[in-house]
C-alpha positions in Angstrom: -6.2 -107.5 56.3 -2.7 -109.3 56.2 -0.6 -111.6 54.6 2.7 -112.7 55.5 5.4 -113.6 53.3 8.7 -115.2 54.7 10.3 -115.4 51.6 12.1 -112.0 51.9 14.9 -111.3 54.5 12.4 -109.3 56.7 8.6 -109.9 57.8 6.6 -108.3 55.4 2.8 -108.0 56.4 0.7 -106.5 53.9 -2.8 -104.8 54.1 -5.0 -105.3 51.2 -9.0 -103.1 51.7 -9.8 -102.5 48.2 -6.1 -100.8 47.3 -4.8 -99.7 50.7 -1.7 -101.5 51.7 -1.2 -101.7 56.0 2.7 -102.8 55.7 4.6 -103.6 59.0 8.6 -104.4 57.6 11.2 -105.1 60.2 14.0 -104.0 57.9 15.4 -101.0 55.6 16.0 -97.3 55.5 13.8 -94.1 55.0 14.0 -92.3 51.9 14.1 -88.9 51.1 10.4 -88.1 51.1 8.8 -87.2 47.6 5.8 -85.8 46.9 6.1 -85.1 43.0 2.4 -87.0 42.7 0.8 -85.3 45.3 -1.4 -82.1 44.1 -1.6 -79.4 46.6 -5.4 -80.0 48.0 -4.7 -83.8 48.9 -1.1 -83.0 50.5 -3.4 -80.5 52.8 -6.5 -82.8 53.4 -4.0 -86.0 54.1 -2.0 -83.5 56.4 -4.8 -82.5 58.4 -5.7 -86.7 58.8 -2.6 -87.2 59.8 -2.7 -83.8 62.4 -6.0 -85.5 63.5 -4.3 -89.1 64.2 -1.7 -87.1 66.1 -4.1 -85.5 68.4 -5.7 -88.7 69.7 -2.1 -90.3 70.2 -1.8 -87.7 72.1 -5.0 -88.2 74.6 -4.4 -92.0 74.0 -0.7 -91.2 75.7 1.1 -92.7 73.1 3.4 -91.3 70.6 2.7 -91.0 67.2 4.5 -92.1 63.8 6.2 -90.4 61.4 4.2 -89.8 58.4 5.9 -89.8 54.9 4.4 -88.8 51.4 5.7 -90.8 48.9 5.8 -91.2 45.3 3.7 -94.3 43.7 7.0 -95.6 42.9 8.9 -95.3 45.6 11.1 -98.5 47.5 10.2 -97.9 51.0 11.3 -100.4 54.2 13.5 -102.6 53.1 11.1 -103.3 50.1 12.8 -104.3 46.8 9.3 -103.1 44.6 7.2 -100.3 45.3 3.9 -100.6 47.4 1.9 -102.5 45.4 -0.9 -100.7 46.6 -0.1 -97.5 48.2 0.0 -97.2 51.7 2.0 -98.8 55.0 3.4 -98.9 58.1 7.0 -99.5 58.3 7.8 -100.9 62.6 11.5 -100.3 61.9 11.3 -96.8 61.3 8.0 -96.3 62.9 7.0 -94.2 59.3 3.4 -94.6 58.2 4.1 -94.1 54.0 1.2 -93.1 51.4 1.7 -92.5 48.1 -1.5 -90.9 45.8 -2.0 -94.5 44.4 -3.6 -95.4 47.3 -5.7 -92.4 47.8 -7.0 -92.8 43.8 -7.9 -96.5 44.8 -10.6 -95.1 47.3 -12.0 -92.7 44.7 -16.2 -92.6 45.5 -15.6 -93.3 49.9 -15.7 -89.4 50.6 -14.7 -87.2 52.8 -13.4 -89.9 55.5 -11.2 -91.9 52.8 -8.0 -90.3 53.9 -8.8 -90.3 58.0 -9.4 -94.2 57.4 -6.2 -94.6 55.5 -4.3 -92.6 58.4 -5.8 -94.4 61.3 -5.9 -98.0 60.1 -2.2 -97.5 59.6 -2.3 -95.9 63.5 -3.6 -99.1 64.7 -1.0 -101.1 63.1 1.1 -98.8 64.9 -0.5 -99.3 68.4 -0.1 -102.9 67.6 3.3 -102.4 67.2 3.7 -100.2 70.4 2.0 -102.4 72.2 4.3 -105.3 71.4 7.6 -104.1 71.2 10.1 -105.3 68.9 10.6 -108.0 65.9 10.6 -111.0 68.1 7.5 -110.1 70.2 5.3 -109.2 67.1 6.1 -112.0 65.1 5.1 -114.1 68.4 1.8 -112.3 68.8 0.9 -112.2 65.0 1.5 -116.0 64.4 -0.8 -116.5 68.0 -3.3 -113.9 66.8 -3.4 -114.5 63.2 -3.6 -112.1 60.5 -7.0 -111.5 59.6 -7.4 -110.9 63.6 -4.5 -107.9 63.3 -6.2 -106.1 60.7 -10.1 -106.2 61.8 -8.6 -105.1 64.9 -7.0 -101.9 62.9 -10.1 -101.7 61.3 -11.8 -101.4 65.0 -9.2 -99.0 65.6 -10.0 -96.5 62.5 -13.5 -96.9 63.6 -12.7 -95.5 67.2 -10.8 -93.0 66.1 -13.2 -91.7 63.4 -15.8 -91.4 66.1 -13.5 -90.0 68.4 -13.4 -86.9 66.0 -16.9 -86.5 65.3 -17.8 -87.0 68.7 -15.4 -83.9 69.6 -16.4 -82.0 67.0 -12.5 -81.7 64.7 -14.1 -83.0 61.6 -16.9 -81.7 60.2 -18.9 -85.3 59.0 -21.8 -86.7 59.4 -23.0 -90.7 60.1 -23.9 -90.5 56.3 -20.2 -90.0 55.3 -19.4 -92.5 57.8 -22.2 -95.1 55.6 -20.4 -94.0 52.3 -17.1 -94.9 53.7 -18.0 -98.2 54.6 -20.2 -99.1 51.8 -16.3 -98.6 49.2 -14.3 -99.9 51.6 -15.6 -103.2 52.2 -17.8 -103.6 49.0 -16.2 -107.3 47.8 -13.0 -106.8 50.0 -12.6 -110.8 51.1 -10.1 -113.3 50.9 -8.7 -116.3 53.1 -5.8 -114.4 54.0 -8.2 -111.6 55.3 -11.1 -112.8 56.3 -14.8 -111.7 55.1 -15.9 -108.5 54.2 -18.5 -109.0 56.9 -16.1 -109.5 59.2 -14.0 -106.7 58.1 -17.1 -104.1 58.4 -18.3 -105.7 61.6 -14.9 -104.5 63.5 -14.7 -101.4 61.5 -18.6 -100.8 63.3 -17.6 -102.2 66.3 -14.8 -99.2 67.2 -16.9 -97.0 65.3 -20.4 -97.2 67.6 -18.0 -97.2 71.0 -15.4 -94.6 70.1 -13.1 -96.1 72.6 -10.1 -98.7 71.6 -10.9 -100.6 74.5 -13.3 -102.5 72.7 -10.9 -103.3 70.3 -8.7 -105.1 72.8 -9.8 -108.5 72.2 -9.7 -108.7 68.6 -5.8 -109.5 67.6 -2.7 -108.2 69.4 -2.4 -105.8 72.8 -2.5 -102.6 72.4 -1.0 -99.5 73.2 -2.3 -96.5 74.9 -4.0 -95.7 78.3 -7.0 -95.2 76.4 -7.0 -91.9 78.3 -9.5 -89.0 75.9 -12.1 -91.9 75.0 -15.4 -92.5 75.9 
């Protein structure tokens, strides 16, 4: 989900599910990464999502992001306040940053919480891939729409979660995958989002097919040769 705010020198497109924030900011600089709020078990369980996102770039034929632990109140992008809720994809650095506020937000999804967080902000990425450069992704993203660009990242979250179970690197089950859906989309609506419905509908859709393909017609082009799916 996604909302756009012009007010602010750069593009800032913001992902709301519950607490995660999908964030795609033209402008602004890295910062040194910080992990003061970040407990030794979650640093390794994010670590391994993020290894995990990296591995199907990797059959997908696309590079992958940077990942960046942050602290809650960290200015990240360009931003002049923190991440209001935790989590986002930064195209001018190509840095996907999370900081433990998100991850406490999804407290009760399970094992997957962390995967989803990693891989919705990969699809932003592919999007971004995809449709290189400020000009062309502003031009698809006012065409598409922003509830399209993020079910479509939901799609892609789906695929890749299923892409992992179906090759046997994460130990999971199609119950985990019901828990993770029933906390992320449980009242998650808005009119800059779209339904909850809709939401979980393109979350299921990637999820049953394991292959981004079917996630090409929801939103923006994608990246990737699609190369490792089913």
């Amino acid at each position: 989900m996604k909302f756009i705010t012009r007010s602010m020198a750069a593009a800032c497109v913001f992902m709301l599910a519950g607490a995660i924030v999908a964030l795609a900011i033209q402008a602004g600089a890295m910062p040194q990464r910080q992990a003061d709020a970040w407990d030794a078990r979650t640093t390794a369980t994010m670590i391994r999502s993020e290894s995990l996102v990296d591995q199907w770039a990797v059959s997908l034929g696309v590079p992958a992001p940077k990942w960046a632990h942050i602290a809650d109140d960290a200015v990240v992008c360009g931003t002049t306040a923190p991440l209001s809720t935790g989590a986002g994809y930064c195209i001018r650095d190509d840095t996907v940053y999370i900081s433990m506020k998100a991850i406490r937000s999804w407290d009760g999804a399970g094992k997957l919480s962390l995967l989803f967080i990693a891989a919705h902000e990969f699809g932003h990425h592919l999007q971004d891939l995809g449709n290189p450069g400020r000009a062309a992704f502003d031009v698809v993203l006012s065409r598409a729409g922003s509830v399209a660009v993020e079910e479509q990242a939901n799609c892609v979250a789906g695929s890749m979660i299923r892409w992992t179970m179906d090759n046997d690197l994460l130990s999971v089950t199609d119950a985990d995958v019901r828990q993770l859906e029933a906390r992320m989309f449980a009242g998650a609506q808005d009119a800059e989002h779209g339904s909850a419905q809709a939401m979980h509908d393109a979350f299921v859709l990637g999820e049953q097919s394991g292959n981004i393909e079917t996630c090409q017609n929801i939103g923006v082009p994608l990246a990737g040769s699609h190369r490792g799916n089913r």
